[in-house]
C-alpha positions as a printed Julia matrix, in Angstrom:
124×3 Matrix{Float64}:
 -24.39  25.68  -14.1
 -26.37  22.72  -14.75
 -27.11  20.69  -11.46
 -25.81  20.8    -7.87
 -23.44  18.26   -8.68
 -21.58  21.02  -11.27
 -21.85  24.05   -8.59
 -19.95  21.8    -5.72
 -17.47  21.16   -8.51
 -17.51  24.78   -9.14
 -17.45  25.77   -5.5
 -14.14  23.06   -4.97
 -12.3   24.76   -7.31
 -13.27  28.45   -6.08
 -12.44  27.22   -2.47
 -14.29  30.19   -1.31
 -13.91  31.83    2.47
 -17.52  31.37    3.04
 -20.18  29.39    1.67
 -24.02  29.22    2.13
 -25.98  26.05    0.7
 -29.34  27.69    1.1
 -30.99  24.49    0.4
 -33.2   21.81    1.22
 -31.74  19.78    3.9
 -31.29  16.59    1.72
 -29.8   18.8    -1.36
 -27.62  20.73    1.49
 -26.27  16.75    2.5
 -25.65  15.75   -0.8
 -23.38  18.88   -1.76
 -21.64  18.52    2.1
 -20.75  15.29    0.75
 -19.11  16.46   -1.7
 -17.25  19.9    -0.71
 -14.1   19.49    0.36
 -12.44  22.96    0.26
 -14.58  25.97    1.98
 -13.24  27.94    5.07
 -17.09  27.96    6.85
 -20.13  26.36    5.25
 -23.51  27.81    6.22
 -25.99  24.86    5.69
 -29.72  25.99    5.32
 -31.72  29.32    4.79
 -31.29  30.74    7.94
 -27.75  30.21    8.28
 -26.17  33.23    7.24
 -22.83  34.2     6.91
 -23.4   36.96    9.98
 -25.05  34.39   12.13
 -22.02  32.24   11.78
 -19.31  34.75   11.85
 -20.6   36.53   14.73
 -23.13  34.81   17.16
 -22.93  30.71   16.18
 -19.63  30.0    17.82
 -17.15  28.8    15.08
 -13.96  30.92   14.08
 -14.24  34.25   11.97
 -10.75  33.97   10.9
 -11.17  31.38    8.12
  -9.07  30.81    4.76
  -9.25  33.33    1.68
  -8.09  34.12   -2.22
  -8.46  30.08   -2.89
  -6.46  28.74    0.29
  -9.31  26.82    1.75
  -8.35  24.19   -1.02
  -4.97  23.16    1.51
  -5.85  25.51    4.85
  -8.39  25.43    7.77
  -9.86  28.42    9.9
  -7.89  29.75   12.88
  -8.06  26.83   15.55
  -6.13  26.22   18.94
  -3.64  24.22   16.64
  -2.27  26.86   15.13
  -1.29  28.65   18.82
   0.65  25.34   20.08
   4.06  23.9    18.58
   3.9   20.39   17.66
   6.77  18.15   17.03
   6.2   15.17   14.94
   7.86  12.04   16.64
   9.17   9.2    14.54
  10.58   5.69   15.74
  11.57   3.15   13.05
  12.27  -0.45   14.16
  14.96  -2.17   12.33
  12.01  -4.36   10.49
  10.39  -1.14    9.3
  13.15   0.9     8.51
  14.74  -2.44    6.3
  11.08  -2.03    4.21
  10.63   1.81    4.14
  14.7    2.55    3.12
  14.28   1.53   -0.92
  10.93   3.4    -1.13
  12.37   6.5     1.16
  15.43   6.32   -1.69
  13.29   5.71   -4.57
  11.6    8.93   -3.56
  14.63  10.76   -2.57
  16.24  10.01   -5.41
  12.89  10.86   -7.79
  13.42  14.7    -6.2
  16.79  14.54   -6.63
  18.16  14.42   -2.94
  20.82  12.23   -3.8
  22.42  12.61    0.39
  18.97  11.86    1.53
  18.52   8.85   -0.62
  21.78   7.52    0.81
  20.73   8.05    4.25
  17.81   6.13    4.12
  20.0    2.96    3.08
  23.16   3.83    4.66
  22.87   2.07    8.54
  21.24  -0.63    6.77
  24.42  -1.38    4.98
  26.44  -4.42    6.34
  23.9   -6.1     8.01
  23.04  -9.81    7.36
């Protein structure tokens, strides 16, 4: 690898579990600017993976084989049900509906392309 700037492109695309930037505090800032996938980064030389995973206080059960790139470690989250909760005004749903249908249509879900225009239908 040529520069730091090549090994955090490297280390994006590995996504790895765990990763140490045993580096100088302004090199380890640069490269935590530009990770986005690792399950735990370890920023400095005396942050070690074992410090981390076992005394430092963040989660041991973090992402592996690459899943890091779309995944976070364990977290309270992922113990509570969520419901997402959407309310469309008639305004909003009169802009969203062709773009919602564009889309729909685009995956071919031709009944949920329809009922994104459907109750729109008829009205002045």
């Amino acid at each position: 690898m040529r520069d730091l700037s090549e090994a955090c492109e490297i280390a994006n695309r590995i996504a790895p579990e765990h990763l140490e930037l045993a580096l100088p505090p302004e090199q380890a800032q640069t490269c935590l600017n530009a990770i986005r996938h690792a399950g735990a980064i370890f920023i400095g030389h005396y942050s070690v993976e074992a410090l981390g995973d076992y005394c430092a206080g963040p989660n041991h059960v973090l992402p592996t084989m690459r899943s890091a790139r779309f995944s976070s470690p364990l977290g309270v989250y992922d113990f509570q049900k969520r419901s997402s909760l959407i309310e469309i005004s008639p305004a909003a749903a009169r802009t969203l509906a062709p773009v919602a249908a564009t889309l729909a249509e685009g995956e071919g879900l031709h009944a949920h392309a329809r009922s994104a225009t459907l109750r729109l239908e008829g009205e002045a």
